[in-house]
Backbone as a chain_set.jsonl record, in Angstrom:
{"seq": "XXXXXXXXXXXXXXXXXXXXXXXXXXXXXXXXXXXXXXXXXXXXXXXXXXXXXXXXXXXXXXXXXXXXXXXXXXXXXXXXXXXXXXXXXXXXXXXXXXXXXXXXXXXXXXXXXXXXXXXXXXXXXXXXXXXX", "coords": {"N": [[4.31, -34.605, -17.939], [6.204, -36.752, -19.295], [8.274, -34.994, -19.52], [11.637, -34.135, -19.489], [12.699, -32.456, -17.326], [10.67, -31.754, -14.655], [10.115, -29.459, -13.221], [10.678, -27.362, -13.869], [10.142, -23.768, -15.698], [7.348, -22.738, -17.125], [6.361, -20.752, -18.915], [5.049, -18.087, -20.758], [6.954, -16.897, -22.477], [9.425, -17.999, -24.457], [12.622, -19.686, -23.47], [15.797, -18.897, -23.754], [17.591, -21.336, -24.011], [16.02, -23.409, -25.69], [15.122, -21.481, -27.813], [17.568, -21.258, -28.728], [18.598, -24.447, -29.259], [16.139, -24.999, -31.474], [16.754, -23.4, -33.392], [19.479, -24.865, -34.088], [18.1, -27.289, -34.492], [17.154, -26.706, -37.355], [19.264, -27.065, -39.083], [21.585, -29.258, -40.632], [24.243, -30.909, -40.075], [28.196, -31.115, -41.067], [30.912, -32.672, -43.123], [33.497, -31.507, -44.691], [35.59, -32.657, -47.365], [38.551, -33.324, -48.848], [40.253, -34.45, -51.747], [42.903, -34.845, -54.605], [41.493, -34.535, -56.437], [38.854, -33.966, -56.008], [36.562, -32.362, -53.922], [34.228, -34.224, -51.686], [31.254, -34.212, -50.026], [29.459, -34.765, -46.854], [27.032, -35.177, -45.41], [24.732, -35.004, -42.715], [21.599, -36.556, -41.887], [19.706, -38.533, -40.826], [16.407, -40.342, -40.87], [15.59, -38.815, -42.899], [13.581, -39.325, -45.827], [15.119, -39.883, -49.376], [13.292, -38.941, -51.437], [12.644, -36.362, -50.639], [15.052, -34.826, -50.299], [17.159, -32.204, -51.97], [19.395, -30.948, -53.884], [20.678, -28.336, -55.043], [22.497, -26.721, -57.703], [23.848, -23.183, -58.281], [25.37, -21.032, -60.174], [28.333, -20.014, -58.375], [27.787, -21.939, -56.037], [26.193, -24.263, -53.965], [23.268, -25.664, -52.849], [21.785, -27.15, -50.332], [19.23, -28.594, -49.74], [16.341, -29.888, -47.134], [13.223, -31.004, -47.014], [10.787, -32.107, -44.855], [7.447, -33.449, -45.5], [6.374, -35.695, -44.025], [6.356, -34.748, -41.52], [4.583, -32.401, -41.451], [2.289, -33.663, -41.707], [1.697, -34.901, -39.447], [1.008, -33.51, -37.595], [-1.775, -33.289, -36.858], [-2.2, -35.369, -34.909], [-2.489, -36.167, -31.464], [0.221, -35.932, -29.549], [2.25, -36.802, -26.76], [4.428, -35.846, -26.172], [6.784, -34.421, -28.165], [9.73, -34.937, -29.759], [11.221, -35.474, -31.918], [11.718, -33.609, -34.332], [11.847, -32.55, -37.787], [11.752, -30.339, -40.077], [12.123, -28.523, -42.392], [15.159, -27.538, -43.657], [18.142, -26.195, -44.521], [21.342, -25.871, -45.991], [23.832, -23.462, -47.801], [26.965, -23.459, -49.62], [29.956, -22.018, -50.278], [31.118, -23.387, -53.674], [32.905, -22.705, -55.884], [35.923, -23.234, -58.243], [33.93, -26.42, -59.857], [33.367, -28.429, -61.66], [30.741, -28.643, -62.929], [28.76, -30.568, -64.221], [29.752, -32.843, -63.911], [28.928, -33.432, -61.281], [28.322, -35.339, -58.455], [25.783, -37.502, -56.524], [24.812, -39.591, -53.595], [22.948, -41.302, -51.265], [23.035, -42.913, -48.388], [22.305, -45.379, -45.794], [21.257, -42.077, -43.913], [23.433, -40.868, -44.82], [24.444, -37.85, -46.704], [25.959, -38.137, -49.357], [27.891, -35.951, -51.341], [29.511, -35.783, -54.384], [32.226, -33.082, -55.59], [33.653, -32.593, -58.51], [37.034, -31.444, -59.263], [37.548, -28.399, -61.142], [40.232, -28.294, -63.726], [42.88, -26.696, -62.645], [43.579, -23.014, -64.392], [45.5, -21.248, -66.608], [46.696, -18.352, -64.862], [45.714, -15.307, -65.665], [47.575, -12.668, -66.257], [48.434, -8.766, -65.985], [49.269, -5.509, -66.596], [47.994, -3.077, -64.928], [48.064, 0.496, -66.314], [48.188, 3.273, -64.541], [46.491, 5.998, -65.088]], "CA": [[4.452, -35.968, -17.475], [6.824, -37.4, -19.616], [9.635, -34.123, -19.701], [13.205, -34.181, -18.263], [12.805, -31.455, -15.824], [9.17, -31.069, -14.755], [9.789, -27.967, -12.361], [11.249, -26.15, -15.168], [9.208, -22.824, -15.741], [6.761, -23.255, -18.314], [5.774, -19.205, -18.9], [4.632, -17.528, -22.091], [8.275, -16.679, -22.899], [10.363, -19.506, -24.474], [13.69, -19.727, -22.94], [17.158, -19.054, -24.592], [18.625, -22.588, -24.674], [14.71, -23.384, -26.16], [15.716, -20.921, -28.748], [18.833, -22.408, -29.799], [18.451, -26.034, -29.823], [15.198, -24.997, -32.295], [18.055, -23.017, -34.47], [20.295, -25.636, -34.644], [17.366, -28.329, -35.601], [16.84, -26.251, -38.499], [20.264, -26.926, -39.928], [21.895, -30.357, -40.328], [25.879, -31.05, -39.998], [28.163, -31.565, -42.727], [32.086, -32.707, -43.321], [33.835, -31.982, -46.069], [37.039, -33.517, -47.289], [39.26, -32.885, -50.003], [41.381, -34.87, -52.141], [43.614, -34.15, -55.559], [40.72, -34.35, -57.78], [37.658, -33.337, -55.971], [35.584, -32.791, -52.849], [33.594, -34.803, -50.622], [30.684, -33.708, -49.068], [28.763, -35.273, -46.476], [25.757, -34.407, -44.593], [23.998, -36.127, -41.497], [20.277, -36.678, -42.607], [18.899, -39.052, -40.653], [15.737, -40.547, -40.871], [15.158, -38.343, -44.404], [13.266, -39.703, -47.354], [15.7, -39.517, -50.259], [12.901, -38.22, -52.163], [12.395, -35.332, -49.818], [16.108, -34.137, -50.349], [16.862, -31.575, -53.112], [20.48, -30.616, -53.998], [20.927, -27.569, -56.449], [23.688, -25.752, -57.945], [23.895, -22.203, -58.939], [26.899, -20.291, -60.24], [29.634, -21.066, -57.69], [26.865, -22.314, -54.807], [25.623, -25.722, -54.017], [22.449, -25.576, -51.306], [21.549, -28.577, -50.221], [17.644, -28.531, -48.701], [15.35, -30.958, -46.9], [11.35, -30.657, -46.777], [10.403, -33.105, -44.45], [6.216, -33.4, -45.364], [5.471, -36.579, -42.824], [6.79, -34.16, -39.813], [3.453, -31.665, -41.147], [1.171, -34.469, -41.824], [1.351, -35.737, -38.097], [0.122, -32.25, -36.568], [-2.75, -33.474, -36.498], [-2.206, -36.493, -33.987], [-2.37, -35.6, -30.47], [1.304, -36.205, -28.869], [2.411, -36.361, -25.516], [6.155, -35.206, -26.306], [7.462, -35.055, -29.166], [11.435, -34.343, -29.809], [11.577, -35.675, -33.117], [11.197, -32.439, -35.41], [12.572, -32.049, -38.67], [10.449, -30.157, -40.931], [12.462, -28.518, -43.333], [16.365, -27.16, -43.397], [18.697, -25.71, -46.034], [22.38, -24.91, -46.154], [24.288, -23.476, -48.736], [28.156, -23.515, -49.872], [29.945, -21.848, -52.123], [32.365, -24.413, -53.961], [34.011, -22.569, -56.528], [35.484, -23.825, -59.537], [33.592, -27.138, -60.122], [32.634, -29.298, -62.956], [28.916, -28.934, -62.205], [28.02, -31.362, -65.408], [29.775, -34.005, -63.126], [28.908, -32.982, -59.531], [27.488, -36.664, -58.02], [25.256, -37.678, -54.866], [24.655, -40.552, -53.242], [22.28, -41.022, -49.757], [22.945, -44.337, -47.658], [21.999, -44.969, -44.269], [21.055, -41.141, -43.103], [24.247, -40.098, -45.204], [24.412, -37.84, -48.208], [27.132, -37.603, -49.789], [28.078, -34.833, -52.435], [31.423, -35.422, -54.908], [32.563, -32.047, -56.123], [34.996, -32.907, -59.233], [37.237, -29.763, -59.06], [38.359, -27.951, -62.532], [41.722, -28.364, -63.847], [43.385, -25.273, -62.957], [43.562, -22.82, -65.461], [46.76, -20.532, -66.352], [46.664, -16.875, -64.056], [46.003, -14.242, -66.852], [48.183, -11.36, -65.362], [48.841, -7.988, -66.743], [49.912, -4.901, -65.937], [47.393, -1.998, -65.312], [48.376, 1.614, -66.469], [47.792, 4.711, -64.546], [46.38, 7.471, -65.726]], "C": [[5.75, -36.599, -17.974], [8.403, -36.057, -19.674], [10.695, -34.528, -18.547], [13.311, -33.535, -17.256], [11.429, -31.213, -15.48], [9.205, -30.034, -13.872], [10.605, -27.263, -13.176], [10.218, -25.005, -15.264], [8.814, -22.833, -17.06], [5.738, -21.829, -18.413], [5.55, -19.423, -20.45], [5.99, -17.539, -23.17], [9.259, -17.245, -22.97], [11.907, -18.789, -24.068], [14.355, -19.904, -23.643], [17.559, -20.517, -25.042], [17.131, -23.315, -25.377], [15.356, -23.284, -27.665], [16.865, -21.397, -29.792], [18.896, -23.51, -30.232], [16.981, -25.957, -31.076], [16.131, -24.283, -33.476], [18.558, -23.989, -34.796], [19.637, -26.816, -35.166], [17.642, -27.818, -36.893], [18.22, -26.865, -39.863], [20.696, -28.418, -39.42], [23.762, -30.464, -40.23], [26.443, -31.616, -40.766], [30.015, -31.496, -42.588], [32.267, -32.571, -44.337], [35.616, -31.979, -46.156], [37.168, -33.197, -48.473], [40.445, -33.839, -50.118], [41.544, -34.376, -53.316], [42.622, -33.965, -56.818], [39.087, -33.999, -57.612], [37.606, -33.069, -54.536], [34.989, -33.418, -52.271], [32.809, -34.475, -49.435], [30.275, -34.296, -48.254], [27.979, -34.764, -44.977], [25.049, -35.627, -44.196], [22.6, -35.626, -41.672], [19.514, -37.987, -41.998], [17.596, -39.466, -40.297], [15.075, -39.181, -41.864], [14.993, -39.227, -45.469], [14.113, -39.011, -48.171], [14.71, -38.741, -50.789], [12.549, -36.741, -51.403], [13.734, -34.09, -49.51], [16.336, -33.292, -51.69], [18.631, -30.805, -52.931], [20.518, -29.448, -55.788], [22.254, -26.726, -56.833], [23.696, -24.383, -59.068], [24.863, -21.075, -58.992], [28.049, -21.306, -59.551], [29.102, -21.572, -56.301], [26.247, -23.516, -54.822], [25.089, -25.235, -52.703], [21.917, -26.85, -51.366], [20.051, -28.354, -49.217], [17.242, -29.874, -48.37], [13.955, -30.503, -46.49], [10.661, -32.273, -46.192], [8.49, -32.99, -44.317], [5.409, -34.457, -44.787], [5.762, -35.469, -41.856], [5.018, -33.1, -39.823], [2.329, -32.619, -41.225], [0.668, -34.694, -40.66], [1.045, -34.344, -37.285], [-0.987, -32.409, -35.908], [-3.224, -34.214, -34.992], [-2.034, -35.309, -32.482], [-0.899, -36.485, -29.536], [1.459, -35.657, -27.596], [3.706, -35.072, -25.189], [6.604, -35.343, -27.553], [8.601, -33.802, -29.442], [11.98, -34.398, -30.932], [10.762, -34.429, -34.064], [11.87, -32.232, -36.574], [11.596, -31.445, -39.783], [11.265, -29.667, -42.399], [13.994, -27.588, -42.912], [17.224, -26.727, -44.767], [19.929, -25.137, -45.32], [23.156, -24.921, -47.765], [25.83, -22.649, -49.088], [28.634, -23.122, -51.053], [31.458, -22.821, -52.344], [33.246, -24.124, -55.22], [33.649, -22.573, -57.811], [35.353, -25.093, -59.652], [32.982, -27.493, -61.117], [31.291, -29.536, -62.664], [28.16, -30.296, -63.089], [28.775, -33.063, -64.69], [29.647, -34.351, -61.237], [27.934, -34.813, -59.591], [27.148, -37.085, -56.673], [25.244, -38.913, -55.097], [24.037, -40.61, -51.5], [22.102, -42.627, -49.682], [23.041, -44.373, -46.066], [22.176, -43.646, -43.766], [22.412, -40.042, -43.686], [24.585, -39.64, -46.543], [25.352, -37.215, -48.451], [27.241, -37.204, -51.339], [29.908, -35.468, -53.123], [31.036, -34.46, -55.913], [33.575, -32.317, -56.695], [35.597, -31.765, -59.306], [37.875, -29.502, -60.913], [39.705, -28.441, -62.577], [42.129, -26.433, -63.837], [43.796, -24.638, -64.042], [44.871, -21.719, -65.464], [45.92, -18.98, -66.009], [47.039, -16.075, -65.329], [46.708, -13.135, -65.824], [48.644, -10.383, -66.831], [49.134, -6.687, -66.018], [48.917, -3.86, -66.282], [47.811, -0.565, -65.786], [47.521, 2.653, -65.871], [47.94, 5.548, -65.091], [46.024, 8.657, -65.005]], "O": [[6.479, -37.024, -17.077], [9.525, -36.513, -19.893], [10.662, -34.968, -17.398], [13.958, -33.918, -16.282], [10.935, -30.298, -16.138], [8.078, -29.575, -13.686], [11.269, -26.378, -12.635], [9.155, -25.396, -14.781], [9.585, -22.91, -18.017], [4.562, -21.843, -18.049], [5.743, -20.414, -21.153], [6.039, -18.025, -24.3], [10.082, -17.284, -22.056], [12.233, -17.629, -24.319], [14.159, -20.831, -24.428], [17.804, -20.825, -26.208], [17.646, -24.368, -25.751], [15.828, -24.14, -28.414], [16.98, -21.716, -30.975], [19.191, -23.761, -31.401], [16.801, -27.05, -31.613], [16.09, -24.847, -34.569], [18.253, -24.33, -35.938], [20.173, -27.456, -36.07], [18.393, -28.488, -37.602], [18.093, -27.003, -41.079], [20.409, -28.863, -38.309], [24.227, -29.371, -40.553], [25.902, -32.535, -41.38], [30.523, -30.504, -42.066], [31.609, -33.164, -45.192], [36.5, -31.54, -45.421], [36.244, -32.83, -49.199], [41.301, -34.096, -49.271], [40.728, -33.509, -53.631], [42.881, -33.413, -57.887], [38.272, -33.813, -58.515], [38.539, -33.494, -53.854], [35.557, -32.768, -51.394], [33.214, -34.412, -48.275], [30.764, -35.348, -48.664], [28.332, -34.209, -43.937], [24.802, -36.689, -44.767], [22.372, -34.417, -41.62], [18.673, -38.493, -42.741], [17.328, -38.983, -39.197], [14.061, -38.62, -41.449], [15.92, -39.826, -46.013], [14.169, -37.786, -48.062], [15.047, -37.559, -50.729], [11.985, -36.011, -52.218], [13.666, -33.025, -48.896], [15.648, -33.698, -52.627], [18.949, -30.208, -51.903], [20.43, -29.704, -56.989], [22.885, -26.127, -55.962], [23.589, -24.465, -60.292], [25.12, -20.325, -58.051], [28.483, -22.435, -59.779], [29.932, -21.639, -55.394], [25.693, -23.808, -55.882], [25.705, -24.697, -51.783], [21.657, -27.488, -52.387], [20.068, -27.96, -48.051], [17.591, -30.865, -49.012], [13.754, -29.64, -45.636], [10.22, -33.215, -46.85], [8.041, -32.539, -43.263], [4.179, -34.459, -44.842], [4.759, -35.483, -41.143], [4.334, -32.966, -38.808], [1.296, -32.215, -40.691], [-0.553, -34.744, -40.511], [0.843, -34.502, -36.081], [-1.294, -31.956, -34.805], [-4.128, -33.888, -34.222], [-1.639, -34.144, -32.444], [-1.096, -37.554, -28.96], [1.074, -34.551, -27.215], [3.855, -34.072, -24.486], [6.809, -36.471, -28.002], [8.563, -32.572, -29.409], [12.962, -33.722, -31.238], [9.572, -34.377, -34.378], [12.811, -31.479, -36.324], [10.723, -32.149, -40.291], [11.084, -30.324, -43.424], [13.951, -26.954, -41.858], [16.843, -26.99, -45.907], [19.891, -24.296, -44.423], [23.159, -25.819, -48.607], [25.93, -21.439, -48.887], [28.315, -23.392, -52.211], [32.44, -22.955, -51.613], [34.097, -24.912, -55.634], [32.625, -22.343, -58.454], [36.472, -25.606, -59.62], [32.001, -26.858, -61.502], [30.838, -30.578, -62.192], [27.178, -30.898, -62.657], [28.331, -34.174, -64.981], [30.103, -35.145, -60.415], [27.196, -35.263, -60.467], [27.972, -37.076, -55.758], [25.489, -39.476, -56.164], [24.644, -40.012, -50.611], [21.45, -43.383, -50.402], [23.666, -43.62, -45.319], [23.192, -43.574, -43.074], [22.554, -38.88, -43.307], [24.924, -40.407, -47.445], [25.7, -36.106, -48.045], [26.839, -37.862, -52.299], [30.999, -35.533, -52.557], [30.143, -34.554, -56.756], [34.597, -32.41, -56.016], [34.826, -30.813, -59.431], [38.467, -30.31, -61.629], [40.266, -28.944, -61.603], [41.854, -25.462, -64.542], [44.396, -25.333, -64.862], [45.264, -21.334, -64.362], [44.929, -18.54, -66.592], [48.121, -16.061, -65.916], [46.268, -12.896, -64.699], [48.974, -10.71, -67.971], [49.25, -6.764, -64.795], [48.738, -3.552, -67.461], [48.233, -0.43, -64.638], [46.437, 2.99, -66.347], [48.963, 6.024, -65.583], [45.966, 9.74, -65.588]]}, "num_chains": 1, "name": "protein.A"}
């Protein structure tokens, strides 16, 4: 009743562009910017509970997840259509050398933004191997 195409074929066997647009929910979109003393992440998150976001860092990797647990609560309800899906998503970046003891977020209107303070470069040990 309520879909965009209703003579669309509605078989057993979900359809490619189906497929993809359910891929690319999964994952959210993300700029990042660079100036002389750090990074700047930012990731499109809207309509995410801050508390439902989870930013970790391990080694030289920052993953950034979301576990959206209203999207499983409402299973229950009987919907006509529903387009709004976010259930849960995760990407993860590797950023190097960063000061992890000052890495800092911030999430305002639907946008969370990551600063990555970067190291002070350190001097290039070089040496000279010997074959044997």
């Amino acid at each position: 009743m309520f879909d965009i195409s209703p003579f669309r074929y509605r078989g057993l066997v979900p359809r490619t562009e189906n497929l993809w647009s359910q891929m690319m929910d999964m994952h959210f979109r993300v700029d990042i910017k660079e100036n002389d003393n750090s990074y700047i992440l930012q990731a499109e998150l809207p309509g995410v509970n801050k508390d439902n976001i989870n930013i970790d860092v391990n080694g030289e990797y920052l993953t950034i997840s979301i576990n959206d647990d209203h999207a499983r609560s409402e299973e229950s309800e009987n919907y006509v259509l529903r387009e709004r899906r976010v259930s849960s998503a995760q990407r993860t970046f590797h950023i190097g050398a960063i000061k992890e003891e000052e890495i800092q977020a911030r999430y305002l209107n639907g946008i969370l933004e990551v600063t990555l303070p970067k190291k002070e470069p350190g001097s290039v040990s070089r040496r000279r191997i010997d074959i044997q």
